[in-house]
Structure formats: structure tokens, C-alpha cells
PyMOL Python script that loads the backbone (N, CA, C, O; Angstrom):
from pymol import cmd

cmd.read_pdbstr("""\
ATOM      1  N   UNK A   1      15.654 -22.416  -8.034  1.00  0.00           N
ATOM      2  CA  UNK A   1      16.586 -21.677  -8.869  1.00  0.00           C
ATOM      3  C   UNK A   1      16.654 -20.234  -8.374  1.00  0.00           C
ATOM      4  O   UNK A   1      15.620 -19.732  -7.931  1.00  0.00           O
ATOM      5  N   UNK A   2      17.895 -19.454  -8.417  1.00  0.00           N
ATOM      6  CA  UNK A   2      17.919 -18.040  -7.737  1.00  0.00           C
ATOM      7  C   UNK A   2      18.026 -17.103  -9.107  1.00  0.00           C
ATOM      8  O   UNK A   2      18.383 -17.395 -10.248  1.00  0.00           O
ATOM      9  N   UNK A   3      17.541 -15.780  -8.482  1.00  0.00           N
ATOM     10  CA  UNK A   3      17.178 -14.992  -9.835  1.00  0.00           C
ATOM     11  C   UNK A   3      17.847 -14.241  -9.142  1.00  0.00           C
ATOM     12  O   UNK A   3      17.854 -14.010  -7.932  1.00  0.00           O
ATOM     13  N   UNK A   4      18.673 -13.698 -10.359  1.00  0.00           N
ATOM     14  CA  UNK A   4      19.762 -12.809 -10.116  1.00  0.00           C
ATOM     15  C   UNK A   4      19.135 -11.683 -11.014  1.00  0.00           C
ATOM     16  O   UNK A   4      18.629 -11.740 -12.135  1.00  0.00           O
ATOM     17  N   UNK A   5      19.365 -10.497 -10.025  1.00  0.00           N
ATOM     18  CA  UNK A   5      19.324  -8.800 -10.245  1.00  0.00           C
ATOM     19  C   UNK A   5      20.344  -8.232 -10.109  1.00  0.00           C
ATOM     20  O   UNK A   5      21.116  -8.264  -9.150  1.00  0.00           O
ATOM     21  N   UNK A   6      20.444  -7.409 -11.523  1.00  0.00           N
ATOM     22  CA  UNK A   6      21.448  -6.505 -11.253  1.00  0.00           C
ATOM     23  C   UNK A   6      21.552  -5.195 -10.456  1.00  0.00           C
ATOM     24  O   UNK A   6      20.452  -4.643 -10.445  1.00  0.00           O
ATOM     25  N   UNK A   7      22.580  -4.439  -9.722  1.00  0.00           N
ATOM     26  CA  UNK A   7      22.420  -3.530  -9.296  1.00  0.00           C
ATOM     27  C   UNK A   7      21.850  -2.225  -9.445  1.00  0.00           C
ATOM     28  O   UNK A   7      22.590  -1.568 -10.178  1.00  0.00           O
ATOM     29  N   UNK A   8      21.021  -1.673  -9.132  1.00  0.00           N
ATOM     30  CA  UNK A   8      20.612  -0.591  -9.584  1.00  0.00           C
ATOM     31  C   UNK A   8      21.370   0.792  -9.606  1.00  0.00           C
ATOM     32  O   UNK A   8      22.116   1.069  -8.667  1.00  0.00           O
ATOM     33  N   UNK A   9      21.196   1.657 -10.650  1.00  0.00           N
ATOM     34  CA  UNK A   9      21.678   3.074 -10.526  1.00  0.00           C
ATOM     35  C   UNK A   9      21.950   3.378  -8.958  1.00  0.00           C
ATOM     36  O   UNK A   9      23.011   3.149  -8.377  1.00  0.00           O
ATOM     37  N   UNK A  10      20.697   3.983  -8.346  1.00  0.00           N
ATOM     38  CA  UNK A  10      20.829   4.298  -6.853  1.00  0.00           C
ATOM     39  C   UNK A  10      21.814   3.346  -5.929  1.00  0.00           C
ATOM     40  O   UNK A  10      22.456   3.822  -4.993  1.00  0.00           O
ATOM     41  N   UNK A  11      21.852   2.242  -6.217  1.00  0.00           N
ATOM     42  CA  UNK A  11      22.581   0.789  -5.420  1.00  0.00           C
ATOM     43  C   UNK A  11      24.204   0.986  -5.599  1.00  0.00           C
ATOM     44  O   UNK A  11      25.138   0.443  -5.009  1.00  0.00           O
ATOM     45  N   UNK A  12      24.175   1.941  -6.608  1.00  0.00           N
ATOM     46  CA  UNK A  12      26.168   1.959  -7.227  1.00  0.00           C
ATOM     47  C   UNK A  12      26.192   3.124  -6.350  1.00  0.00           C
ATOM     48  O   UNK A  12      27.134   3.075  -5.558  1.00  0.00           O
ATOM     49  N   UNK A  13      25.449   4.160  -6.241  1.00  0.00           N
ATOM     50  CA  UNK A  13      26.198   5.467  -6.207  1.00  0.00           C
ATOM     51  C   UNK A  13      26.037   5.093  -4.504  1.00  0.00           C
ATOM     52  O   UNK A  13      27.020   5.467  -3.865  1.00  0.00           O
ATOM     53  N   UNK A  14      25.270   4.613  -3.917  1.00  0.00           N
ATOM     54  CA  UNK A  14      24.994   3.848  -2.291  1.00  0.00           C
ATOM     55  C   UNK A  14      26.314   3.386  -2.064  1.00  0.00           C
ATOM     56  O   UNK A  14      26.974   3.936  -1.182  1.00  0.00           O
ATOM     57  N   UNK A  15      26.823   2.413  -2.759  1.00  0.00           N
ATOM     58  CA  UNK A  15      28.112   1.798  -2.239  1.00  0.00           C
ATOM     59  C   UNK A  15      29.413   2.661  -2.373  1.00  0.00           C
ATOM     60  O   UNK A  15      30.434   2.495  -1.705  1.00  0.00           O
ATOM     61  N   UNK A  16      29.197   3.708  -3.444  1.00  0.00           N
ATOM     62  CA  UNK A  16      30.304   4.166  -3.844  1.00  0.00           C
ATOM     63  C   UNK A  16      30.519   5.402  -2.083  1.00  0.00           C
ATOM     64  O   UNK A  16      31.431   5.704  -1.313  1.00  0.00           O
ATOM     65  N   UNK A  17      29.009   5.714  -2.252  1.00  0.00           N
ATOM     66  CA  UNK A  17      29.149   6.682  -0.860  1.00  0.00           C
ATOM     67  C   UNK A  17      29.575   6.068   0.364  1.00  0.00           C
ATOM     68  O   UNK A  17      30.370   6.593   1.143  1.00  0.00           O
ATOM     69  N   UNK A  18      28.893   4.658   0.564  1.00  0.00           N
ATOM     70  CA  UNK A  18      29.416   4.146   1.808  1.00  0.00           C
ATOM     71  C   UNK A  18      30.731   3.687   1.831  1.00  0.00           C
ATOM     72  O   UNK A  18      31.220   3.535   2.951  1.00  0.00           O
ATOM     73  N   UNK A  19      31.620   3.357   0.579  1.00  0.00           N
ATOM     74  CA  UNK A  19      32.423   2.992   0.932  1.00  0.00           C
ATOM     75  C   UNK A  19      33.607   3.935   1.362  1.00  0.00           C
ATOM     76  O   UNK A  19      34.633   3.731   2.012  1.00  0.00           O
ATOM     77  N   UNK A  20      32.994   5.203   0.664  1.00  0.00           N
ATOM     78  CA  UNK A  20      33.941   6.990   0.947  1.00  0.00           C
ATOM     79  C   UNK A  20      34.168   7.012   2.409  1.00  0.00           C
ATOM     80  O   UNK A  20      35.210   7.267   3.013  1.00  0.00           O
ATOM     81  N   UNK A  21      32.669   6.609   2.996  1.00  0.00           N
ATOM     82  CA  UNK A  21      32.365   6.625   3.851  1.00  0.00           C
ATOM     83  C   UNK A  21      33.075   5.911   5.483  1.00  0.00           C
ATOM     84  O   UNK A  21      32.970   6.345   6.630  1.00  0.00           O
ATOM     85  N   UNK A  22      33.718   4.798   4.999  1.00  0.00           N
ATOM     86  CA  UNK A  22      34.747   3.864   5.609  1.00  0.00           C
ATOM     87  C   UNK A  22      33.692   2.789   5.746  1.00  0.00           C
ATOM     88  O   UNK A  22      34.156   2.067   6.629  1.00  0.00           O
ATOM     89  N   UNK A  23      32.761   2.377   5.441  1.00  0.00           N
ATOM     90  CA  UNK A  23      31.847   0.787   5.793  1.00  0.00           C
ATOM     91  C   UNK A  23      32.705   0.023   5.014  1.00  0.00           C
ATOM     92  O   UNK A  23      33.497   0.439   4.167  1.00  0.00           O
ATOM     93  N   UNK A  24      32.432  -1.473   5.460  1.00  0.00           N
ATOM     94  CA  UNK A  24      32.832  -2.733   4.880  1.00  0.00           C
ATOM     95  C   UNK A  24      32.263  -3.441   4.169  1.00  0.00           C
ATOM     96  O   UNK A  24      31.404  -3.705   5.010  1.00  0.00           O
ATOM     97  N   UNK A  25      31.966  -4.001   3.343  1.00  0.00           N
ATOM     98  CA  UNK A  25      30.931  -5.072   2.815  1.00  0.00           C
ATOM     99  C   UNK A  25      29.940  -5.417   3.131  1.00  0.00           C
ATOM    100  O   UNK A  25      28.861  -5.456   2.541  1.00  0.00           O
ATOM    101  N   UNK A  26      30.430  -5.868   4.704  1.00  0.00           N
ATOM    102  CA  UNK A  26      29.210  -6.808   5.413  1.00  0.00           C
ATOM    103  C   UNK A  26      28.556  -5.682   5.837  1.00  0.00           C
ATOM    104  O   UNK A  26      27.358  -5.865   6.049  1.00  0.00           O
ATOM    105  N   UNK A  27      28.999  -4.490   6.041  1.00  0.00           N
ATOM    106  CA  UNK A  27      27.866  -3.207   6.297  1.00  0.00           C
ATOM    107  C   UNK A  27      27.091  -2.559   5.240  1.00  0.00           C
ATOM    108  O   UNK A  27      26.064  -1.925   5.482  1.00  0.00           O
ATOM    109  N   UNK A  28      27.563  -2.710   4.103  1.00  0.00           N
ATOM    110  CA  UNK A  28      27.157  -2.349   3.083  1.00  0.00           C
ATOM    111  C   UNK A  28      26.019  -2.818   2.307  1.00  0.00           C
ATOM    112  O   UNK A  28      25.153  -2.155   1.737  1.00  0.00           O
ATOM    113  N   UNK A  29      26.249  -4.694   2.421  1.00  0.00           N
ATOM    114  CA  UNK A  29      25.639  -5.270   2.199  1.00  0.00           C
ATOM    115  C   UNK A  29      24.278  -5.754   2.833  1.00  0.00           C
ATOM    116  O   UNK A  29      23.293  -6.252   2.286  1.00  0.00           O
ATOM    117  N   UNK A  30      24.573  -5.398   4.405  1.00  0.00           N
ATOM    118  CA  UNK A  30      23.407  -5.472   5.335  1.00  0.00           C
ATOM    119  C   UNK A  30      22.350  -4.321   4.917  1.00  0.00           C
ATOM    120  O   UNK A  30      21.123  -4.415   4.867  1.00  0.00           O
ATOM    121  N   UNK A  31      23.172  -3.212   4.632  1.00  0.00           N
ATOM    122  CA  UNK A  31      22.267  -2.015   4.616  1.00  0.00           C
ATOM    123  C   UNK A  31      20.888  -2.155   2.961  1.00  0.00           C
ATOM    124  O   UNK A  31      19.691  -1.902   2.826  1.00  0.00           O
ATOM    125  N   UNK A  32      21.808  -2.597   2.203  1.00  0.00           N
ATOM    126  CA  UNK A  32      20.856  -2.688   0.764  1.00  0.00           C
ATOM    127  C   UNK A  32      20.148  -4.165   0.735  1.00  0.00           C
ATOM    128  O   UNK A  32      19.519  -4.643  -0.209  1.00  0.00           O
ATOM    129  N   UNK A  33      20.340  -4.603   1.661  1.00  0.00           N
ATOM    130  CA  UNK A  33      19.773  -5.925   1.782  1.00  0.00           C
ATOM    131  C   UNK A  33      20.051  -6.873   0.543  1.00  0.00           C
ATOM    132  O   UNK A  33      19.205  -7.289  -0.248  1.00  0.00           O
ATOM    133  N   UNK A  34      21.551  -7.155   0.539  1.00  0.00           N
ATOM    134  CA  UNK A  34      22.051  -7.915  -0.680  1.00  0.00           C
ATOM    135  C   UNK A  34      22.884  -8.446   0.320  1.00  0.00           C
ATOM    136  O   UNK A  34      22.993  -8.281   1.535  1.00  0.00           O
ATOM    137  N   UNK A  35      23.804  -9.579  -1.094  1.00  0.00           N
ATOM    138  CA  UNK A  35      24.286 -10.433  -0.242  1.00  0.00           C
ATOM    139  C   UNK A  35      26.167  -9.991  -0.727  1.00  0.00           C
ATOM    140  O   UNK A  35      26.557  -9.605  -1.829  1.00  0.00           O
ATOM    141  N   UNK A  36      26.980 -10.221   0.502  1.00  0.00           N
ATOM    142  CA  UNK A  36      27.949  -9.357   0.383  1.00  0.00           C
ATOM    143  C   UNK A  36      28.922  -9.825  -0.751  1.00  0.00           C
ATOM    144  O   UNK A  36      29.672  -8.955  -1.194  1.00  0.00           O
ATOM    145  N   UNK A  37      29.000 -10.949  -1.223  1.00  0.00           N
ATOM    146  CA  UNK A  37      29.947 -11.346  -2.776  1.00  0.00           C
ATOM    147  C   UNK A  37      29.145 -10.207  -3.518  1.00  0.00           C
ATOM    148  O   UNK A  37      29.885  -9.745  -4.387  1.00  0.00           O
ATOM    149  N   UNK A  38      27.621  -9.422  -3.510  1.00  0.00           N
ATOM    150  CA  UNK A  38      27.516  -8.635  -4.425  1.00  0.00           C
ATOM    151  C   UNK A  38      27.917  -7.340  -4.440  1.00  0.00           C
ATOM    152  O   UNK A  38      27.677  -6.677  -5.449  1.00  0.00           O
ATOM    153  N   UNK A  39      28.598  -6.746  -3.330  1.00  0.00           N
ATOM    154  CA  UNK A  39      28.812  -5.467  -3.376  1.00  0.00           C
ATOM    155  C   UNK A  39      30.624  -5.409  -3.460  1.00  0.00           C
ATOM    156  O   UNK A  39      31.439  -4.494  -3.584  1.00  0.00           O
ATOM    157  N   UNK A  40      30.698  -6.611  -3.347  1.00  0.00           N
ATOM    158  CA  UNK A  40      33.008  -6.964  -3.598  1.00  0.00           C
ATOM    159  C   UNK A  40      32.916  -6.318  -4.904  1.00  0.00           C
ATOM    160  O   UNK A  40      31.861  -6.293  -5.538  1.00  0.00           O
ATOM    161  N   UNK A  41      34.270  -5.665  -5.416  1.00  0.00           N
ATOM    162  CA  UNK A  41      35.000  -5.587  -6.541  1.00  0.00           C
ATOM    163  C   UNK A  41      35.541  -6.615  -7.338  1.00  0.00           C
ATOM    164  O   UNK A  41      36.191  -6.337  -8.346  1.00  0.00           O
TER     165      UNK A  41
END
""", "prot")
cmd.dss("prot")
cmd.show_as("cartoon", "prot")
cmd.util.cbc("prot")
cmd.orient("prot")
């Protein structure tokens, strides 16, 4: 069974920067070590 975590404080304001930033998902997602359906809108 998979246990799902929610994102953390630091983990939102991470994506919000990388995505200012121009990264993609799959960069985004590599970087926080999640899986990339979790960092989509």
C-alpha cells in the first residue's frame, strides 16, 4: 500500500520558485524527489 504525503510549506514555495524559474515538472520533480503527477496543477 503507498502512503501518501502531503506537500510541505518549503516544497510549495520550491516549486513556486522553480517554476518562476522556467523548470518543468520532470525537473522539478527530480529535484524534491517526488513523483511528477505531484508537482502538476
Amino acid at each position: 500500500m503507498n502512503t501518501y504525503t502531503q506537500l510541505t510549506e518549503q516544497e510549495r514555495y520550491q516549486i513556486y520558485a522553480l517554476k518562476q524559474a522556467g523548470r518543468n515538472n520532470n525537473e522539478i520533480a527530480a529535484f524534491l524527489g517526488r513523483h511528477k503527477s505531484t508537482i502538476s496543477q
